[in-house]
N, C-alpha and C positions, 0 to 999 in steps of 0.2 A: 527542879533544876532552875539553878540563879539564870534571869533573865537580863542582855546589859546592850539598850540599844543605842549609848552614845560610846563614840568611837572612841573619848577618855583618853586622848592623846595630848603629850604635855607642848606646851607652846615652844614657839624657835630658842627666845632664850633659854629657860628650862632646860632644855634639851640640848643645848650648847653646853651648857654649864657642867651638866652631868657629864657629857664628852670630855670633856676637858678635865674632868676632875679624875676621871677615870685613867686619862691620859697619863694625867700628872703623877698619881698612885701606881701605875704600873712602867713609868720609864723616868721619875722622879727631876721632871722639868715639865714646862706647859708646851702644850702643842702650837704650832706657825699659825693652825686655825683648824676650824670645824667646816667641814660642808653637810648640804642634808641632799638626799633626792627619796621621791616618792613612790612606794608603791601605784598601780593602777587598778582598777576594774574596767570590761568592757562591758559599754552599756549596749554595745552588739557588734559583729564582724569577727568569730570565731575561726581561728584555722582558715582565715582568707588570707593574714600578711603574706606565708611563704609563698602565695599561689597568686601572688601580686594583685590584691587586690582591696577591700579598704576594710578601717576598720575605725570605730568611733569610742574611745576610751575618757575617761576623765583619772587626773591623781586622787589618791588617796590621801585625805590629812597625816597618815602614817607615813612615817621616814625611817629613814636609815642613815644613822650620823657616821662621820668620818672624822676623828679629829688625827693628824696629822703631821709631821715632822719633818724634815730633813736629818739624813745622819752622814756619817763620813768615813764607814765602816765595808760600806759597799754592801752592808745585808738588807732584807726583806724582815721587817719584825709585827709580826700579824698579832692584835688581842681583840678575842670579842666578850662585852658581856653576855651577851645570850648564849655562850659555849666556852665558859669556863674551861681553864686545866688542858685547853688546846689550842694556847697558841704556838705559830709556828715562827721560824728561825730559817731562812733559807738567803745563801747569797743571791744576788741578784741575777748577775751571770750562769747561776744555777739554773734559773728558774724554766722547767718543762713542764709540759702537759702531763695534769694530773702529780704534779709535785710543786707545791703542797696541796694536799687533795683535799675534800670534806669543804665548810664554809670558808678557808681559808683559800680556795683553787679560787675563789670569784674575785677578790682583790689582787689575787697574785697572778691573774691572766690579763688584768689591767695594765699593771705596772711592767707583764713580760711586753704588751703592744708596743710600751715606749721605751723601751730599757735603756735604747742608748742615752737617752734623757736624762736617766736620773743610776748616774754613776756610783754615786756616794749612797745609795741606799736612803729606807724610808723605816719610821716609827708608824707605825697604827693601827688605833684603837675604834671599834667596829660600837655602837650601837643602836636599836632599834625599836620599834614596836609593829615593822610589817608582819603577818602574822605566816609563819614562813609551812610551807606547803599546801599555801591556802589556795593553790591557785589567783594569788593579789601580787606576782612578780615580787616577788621579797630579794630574789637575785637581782632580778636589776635594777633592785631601788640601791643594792651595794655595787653592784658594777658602776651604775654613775654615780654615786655620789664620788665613789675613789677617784672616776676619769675625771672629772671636775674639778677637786681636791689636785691630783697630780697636774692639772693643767694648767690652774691658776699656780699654783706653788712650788712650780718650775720655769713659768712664763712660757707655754709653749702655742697658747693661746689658740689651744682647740674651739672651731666652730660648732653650731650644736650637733651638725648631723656628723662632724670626725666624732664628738663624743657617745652618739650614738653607734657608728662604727664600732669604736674601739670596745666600749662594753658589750656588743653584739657579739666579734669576734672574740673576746674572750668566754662568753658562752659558750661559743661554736666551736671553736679551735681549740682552747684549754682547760674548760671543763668537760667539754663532748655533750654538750644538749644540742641537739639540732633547731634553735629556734629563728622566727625571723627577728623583722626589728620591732612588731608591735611595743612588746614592755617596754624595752630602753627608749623608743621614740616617745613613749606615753609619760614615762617618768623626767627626760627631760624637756618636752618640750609644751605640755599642760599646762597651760594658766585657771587661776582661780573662775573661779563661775564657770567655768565654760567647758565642751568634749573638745576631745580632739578628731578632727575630722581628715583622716592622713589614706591618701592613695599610696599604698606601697612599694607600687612599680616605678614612679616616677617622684615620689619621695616629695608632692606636693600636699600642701597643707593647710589649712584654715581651722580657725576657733566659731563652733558652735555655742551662740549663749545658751547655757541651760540652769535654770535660777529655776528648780524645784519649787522650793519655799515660799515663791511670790504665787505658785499656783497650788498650795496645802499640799504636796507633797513631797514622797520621802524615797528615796533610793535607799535599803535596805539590803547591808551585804550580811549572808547566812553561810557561817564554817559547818561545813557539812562534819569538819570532824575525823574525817578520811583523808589521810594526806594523800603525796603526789611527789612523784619526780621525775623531769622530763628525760632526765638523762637516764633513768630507769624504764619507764611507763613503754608503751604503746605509741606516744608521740613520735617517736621516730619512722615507724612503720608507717603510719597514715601517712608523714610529708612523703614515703616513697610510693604509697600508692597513689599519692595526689601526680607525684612525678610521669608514671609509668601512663596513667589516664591522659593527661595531657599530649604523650609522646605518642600514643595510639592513637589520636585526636589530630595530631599534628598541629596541635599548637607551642608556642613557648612554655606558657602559663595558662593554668585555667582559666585567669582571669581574661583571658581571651575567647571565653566563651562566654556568651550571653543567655543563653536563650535553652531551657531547660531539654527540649526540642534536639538540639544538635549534639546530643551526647548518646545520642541513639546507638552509633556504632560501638560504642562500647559493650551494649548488649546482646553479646555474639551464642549465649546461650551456656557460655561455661561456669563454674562456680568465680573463678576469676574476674571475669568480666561484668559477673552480678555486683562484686563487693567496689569494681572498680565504678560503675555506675552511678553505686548507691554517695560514694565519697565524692564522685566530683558534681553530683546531684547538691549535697551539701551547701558545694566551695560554692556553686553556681548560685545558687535560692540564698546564700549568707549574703552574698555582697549584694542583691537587692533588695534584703532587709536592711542594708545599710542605709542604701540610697532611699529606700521610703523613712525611714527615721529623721534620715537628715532632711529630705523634704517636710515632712511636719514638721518637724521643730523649727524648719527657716520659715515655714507659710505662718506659723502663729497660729496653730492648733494648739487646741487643748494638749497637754504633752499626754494627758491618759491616753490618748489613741495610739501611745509606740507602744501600749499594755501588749497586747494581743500577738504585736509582731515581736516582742520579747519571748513571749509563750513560745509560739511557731519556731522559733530557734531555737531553743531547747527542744523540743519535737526533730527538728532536722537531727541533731546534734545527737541528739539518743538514739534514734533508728536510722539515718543514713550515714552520719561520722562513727557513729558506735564510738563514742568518749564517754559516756556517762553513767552512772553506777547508781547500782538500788538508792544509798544511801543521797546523793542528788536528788533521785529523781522523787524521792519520799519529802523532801525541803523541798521543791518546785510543787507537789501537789498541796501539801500543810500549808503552802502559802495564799497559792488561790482561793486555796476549797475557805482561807480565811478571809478572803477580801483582797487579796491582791490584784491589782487590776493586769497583770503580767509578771512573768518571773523565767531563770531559767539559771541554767548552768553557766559559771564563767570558765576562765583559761582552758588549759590544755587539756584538762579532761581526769581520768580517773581519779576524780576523787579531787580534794578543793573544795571550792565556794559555790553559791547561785545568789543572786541577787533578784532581790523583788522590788513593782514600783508598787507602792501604798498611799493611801492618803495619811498625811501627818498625825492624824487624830487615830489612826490605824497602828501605828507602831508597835505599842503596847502591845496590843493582840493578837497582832502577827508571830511577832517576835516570839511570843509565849506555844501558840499555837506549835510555831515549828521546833521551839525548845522539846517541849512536850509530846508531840508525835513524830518526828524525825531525828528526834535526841540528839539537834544539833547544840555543840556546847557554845554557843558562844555566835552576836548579832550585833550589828552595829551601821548606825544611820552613815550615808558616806554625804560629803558635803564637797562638789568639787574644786582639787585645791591648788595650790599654785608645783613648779617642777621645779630641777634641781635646782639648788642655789648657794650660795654660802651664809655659814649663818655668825662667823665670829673670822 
């Protein structure tokens, strides 16, 4: 099995180019402009955003371009390269939940948020290299790149958390994923070098320097292979048992519980009450692997020692979230058992990504190791990168 541990993603211009040429081939003018925004990975803070609590992501070099139009037709004109032969045609005043469905429901729940905005309808041509059910937010590296694209080239001059907003609720409201704001926050608001270090309750936020590279190593994202879709999976269930735990708890949010101690009441003795436990057991031990991460990496520890608390989240996350699948957890062992100093599962769970930390001279090995016993298809080093932007 081919082994390929650099991310092999083409540069801003490159990737403008190609948008726009795509543009111009299928609506036979050039587009107003290109915007990009980034997929994410979580370097940890799983299933904590909706339960308001924090979570530490960094972008992905991987984008998703928007190149872009105005028209005067009053339609909705969707093309993607990566889904050929499906694009969609929808007036704009048409536009409802779940029409147009499929990858075109994620741009078109964009431009439903602003509609009265943009009267005269929109040209646009969709492409990417997020690598899409990878659990790496490949949705909302197209939800914002559109609200960004639509914002600037309307002048409507969205702030970054309306654009966060507005791509969250188009997840929420018109495609039907129930997610929070993690991705869209990650994708537009990550700068280069750095995580993002984002409380979700209160929507506060700081950049975490994290420059692997000056200490030999390597953040390594592994596609398990096994896709995922929120709006399909499981993920919907856990954010209601996250809900119903909290509401027996009498709190708002889990993340109002601290202390693994005070979840006692949930363990009333019924099958119910076990699994509600075990999930908000989870929510509780996630956000203070947050907070110990983020504590290293500000004290100027060796970043190896977040190894371990990478581990231990994938552990939580397989037997107390129950999100994770043989084929994960087969890529989380192939990678220790090779030298990883931590690894675990990312996103929402069945099925996706896991990310391992290695030393840079480990890459190779790794990589191969889990190609080869976890037959995952496909690895690549993440280097953390800048959010959404405009790139033409």
């Amino acid at each position: 099995m081919s082994v390929a541990p650099d991310s092999g993603v083409p540069d801003d211009a490159t990737a403008a180019a190609r948008a726009a040429e795509a543009f111009t081939d299928r609506f036979g003018a050039a587009p107003e402009g290109v915007w990009a925004a980034p997929g994410r990975v979580n370097v940890i803070g799983e299933h904590t955003d909706y339960n308001g609590g924090h979570v530490l992501p960094v972008a992905l070099p991987h984008t998703t371009r928007a190149a872009v139009a105005r028209r005067d037709d009053g339609r909705l004109v969707l093309a993607s390269l990566q889904h050929p032969g499906s694009d969609a045609d929808v007036a704009v005043a048409d536009l409802t939940p779940g029409t147009p469905g499929g990858w075109a429901g994620y741009p078109a729940g964009v431009v439903e948020q602003v509609r009265a905005s943009v009267p005269g309808g929109l040209s646009l041509v969709v492409d990417g290299d997020v690598p899409s059910g990878a659990g790496l937010s490949s949705s909302a590296a197209l939800e914002c790149a559109v609200a960004l694209a639509v914002s600037d080239l309307l002048g409507l001059g969205l702030s970054p958390d309306d654009l966060v907003d507005v791509a969250r609720r188009a997840e929420n409201d018109f495609v039907g994923a129930p997610t929070g704001i993690l991705d869209q926050s990650a994708s537009v608001l990550c700068t280069a070098g750095h995580a993002l270090h984002l409380d979700t309750r209160d929507r506060s936020w700081d950049q975490v320097p994290l420059d692997l590279e000056a200490a030999g190593l390597a953040l390594l994202v592994v596609d398990s292979g096994t896709t995922h879709d929120h709006a399909e999976s499981g993920y919907g269930e856990r954010r209601r048992q996250c809900e119903e735990a909290a509401r027996r708890l009498g709190v708002e949010l889990l993340c109002d519980v601290h202390d693994v101690a005070d979840l006692a009441p949930l363990d009333d003795g019924s099958e119910e009450g076990a699994v509600l436990l075990r999930r908000a057991r989870h929510v509780v031990t996630e956000d203070a692997r947050v907070a110990e991460v983020v504590a290293l990496l500000r004290g100027g520890a060796d970043p190896r020692a977040i190894g371990p608390v990478l581990t231990a989240g994938h552990a939580s996350l397989r037997d107390d979230f129950e999100v994770s699948v043989p084929a994960l957890d087969a890529v989380v062992e192939a990678a220790l058992d090779a030298g990883a100093h931590g690894a675990r599962m990312v996103g929402g769970g069945f099925g996706g990504s896991a990310v391992a930390l290695v030393d840079a001279g480990a890459v190779d090995a790794v990589s191969t190791a889990v190609a080869d016993r976890a037959s995952a298809p496909r690895s690549f080093v993440v280097v953390p990168s800048a959010g959404a932007r405009r790139l033409t």
